[in-house]
C-alpha positions in Angstrom: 0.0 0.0 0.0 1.1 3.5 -0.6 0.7 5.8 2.4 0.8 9.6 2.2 0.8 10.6 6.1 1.2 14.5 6.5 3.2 15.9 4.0 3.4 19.8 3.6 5.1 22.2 1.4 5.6 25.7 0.7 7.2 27.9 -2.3 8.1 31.1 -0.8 5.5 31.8 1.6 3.0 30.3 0.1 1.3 26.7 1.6 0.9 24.6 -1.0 -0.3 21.5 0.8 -0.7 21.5 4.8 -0.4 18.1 6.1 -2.2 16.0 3.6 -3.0 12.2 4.3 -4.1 9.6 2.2 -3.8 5.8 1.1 -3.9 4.3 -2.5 -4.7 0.7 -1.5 -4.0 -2.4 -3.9 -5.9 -3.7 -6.6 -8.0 0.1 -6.1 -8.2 2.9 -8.2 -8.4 6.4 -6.4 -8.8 9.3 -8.2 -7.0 12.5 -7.1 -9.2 15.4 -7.7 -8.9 19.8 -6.8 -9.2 22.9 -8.8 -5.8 24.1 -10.6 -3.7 24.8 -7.7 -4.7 22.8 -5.5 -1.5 20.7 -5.0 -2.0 17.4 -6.7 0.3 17.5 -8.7 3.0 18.8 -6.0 1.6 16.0 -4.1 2.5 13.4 -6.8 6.2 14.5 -7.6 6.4 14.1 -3.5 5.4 10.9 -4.3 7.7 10.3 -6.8 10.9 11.8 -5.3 10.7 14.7 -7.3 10.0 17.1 -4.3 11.1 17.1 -0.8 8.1 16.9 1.6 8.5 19.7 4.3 7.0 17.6 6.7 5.4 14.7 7.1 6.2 11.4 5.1 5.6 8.6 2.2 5.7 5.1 2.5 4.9 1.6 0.4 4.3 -1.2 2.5 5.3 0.5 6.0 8.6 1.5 4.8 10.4 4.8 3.3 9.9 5.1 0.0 13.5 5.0 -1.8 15.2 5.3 -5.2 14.5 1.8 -5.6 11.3 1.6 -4.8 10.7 4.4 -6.9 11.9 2.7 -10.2 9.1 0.2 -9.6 6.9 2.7 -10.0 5.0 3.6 -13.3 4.7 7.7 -13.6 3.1 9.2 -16.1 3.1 13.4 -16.0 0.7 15.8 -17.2 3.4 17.4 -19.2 3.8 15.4 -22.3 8.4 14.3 -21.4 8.7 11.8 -24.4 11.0 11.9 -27.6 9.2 13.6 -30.9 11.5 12.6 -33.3 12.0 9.4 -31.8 9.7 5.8 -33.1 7.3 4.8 -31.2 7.9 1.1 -30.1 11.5 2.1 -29.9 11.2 4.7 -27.4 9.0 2.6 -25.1 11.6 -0.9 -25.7 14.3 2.2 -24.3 12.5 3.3 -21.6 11.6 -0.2 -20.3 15.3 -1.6 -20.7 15.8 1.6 -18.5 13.6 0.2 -15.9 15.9 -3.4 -16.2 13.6 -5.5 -18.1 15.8 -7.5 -20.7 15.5 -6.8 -24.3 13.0 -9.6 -24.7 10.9 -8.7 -21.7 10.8 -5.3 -23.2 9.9 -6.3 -27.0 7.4 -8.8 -25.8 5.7 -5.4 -23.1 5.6 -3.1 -25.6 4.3 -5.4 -28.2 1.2 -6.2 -25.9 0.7 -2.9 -24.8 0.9 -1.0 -28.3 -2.2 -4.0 -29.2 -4.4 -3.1 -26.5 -3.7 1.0 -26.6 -4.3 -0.1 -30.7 -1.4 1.8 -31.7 0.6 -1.3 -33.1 0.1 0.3 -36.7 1.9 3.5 -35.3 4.5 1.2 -34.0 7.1 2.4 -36.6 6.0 5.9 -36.6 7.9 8.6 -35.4 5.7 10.6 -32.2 5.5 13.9 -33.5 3.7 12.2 -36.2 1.1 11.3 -34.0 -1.9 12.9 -33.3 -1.9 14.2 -29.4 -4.5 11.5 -28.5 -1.8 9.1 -30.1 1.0 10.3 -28.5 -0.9 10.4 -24.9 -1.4 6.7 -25.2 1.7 6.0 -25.8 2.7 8.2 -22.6 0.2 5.6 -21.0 2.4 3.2 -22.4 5.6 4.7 -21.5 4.1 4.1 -17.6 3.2 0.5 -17.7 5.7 -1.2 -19.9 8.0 -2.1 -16.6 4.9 -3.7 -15.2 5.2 -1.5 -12.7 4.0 -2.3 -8.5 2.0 1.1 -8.6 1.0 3.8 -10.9 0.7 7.5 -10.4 -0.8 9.0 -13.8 -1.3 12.8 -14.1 -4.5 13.9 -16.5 -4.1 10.2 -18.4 -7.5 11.2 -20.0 -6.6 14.7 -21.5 -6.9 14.9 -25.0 -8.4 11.8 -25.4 -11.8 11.2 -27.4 -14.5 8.8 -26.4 -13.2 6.0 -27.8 -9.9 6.3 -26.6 -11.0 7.2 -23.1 -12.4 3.5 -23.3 -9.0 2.0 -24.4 -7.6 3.8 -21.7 -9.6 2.6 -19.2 -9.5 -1.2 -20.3 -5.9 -1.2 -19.4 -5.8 0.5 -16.3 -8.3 -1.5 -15.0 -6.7 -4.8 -15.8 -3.8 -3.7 -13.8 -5.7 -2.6 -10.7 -7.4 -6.3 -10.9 -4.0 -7.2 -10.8 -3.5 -5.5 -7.3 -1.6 -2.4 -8.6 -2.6 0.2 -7.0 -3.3 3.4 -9.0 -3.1 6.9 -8.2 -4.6 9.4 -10.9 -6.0 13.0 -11.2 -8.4 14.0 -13.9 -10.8 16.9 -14.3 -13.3 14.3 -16.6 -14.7 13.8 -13.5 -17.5 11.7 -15.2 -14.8 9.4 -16.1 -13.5 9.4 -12.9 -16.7 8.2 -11.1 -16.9 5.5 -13.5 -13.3 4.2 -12.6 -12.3 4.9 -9.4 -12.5 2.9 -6.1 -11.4 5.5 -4.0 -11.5 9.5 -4.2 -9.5 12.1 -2.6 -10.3 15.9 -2.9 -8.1 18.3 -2.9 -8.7 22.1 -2.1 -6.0 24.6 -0.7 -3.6 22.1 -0.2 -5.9 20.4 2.1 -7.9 17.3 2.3 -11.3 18.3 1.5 -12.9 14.6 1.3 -11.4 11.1 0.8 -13.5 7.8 0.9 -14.3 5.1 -1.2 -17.0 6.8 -4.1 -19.8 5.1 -3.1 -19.5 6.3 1.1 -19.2 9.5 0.0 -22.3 9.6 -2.6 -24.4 7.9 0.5 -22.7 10.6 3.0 -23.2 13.4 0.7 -26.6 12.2 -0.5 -28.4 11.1 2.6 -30.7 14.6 3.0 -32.3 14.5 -0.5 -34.7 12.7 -1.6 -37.0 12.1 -4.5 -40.9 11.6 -4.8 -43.1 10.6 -7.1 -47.0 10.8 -6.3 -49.9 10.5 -8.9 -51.3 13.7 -8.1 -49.5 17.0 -7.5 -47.0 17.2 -4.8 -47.6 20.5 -4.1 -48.5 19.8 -0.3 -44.9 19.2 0.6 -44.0 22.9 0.7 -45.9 22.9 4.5 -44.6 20.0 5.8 -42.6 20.2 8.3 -38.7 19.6 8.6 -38.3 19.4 4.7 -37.3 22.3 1.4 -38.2 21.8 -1.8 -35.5 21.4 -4.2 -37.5 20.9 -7.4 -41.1 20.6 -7.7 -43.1 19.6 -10.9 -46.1 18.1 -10.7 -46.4 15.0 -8.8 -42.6 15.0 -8.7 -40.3 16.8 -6.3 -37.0 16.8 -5.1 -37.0 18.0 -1.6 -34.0 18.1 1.5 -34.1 17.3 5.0 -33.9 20.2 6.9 -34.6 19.1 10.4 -32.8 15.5 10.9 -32.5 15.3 14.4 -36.6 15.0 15.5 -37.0 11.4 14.1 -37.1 10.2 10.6 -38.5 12.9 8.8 -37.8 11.2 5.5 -40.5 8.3 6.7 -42.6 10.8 7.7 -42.9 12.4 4.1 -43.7 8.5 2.5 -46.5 7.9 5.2 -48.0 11.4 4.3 -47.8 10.8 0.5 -49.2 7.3 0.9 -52.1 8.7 2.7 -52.9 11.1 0.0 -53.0 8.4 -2.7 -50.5 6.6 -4.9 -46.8 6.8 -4.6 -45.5 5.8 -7.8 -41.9 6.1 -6.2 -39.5 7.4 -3.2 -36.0 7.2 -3.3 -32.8 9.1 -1.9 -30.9 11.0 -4.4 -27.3 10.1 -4.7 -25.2 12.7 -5.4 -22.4 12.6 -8.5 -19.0 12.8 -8.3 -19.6 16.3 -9.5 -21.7 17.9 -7.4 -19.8 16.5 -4.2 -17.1 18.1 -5.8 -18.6 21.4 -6.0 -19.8 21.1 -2.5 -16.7 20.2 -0.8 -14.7 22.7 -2.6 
């Protein structure tokens, strides 16, 4: 497991992360979300030996994370760092006899990987021939070819269309069933509720949420609710202990305001059911989205 416990640091005088502390378990995908600015990406060159932590303190497995450790790690930056002018399963058979696979290992990696990215018919090209979805698959490529014990991707998805988002996705996802644990920001953050396991919200340098995705939808989502009547629901504005969100008809959306006098919530169906038909009552689960807008 990789542990982040604490770890701050400043530019000048300005705080870039105060003592933020999170896990990226195996075999789970957390996604690393925060405005621009809000220190993920500081967080992950901490993570990588890039920056000194000013405090605080990253480890994988209970121990110190050194240079060795490190190289079993698959990075991949926001910042596009490969070789233009240089071919495409070349670069990646370089970069993953870098890591100490042998020249074998690294044919038969980069074969595999340039099939299921489907960029083998690129394999020969040179990467400023790409386009820049292309060449940020092969990035996600770059990352993986050492079969690495955990991956920390920055923006994997930018510039990537539909279909490639899906490719993308396929791959990571086979290596976190694998018990890699994987680290990754994105602002897609549809794509991110789809993937991850885990989320962690950044916002001023501080932890503003972390959880697995589906506590923090229930956490975030348990004081609206949504019913549907056959008649019109009008009659909820003057009941008690609730505010109406939306109203239309005989549906509404409504929040508990008052949810410490008993279960309001159950109060609301046994109204409605008095009244007539209830076609349906449910809680509303929040989105990745609009949890992200709260907390931040």
């Amino acid at each position: 497991m990789l542990k982040v416990t604490t770890i701050s640091r400043s530019f000048g005088d300005h705080r870039v992360l105060d003592r933020v502390s999170f896990d990226v378990r195996p075999g789970r995908m957390t996604g690393f979300l925060g405005a621009n600015g809000s220190g993920k990406t500081t967080t992950m060159r901490i993570i990588l030996g890039v920056l000194a932590p000013q405090g605080g303190s990253v480890t994988w497995n209970g121990a110190p994370v050194t240079q060795p450790v490190r190289q079993r790690f698959g990075y991949m930056p926001e910042e596009r760092g490969l070789y233009p002018k240089m071919k495409v399963a070349e670069q990646i058979v370089w970069l993953a006899r870098l890591h100490g696979l042998t020249e074998e290992q690294a044919n038969t990696n980069t074969s595999r990987l340039l099939e299921q990215l489907e960029l083998t018919a690129r394999a020969d090209d040179k990467l400023e021939a790409l386009s820049l979805g292309n060449q940020q698959r092969v990035q996600v490529a770059a990352a993986l070819v050492h079969e690495p014990d955990a991956l920390i991707l920055d923006e994997p998805f930018s510039g990537l269309d539909p279909i490639a988002v899906e490719t993308v996705l396929a791959v990571l996802r086979e290596r976190a069933a694998a018990g890699v644990p994987v680290l990754f920001s994105s602002h897609q953050l549809a794509v991110v509720e789809r993937l991850c396991d885990d989320v962690v919200i950044l916002s001023g340098g501080t932890i503003a949420a972390a959880g697995a995705r589906d506590e923090l939808r229930a956490q975030y989502g348990s004081a609206r609710f949504q019913l549907v009547v056959g008649a019109d629901a009008g009659w909820l504005r003057d009941h008690p202990g609730v505010r109406i969100v939306d109203l239309d008809g005989p549906r509404v959306v409504f929040d508990l305001t008052d949810t410490n006098g008993g279960r309001v919530d159950q109060q609301v169906l046994a109204a409605a059911l008095r009244r007539g038909e209830v076609r349906s009552f449910a809680p509303v689960v929040p989105s990745l989205d609009e949890i992200f807008k709260e907390v931040i």
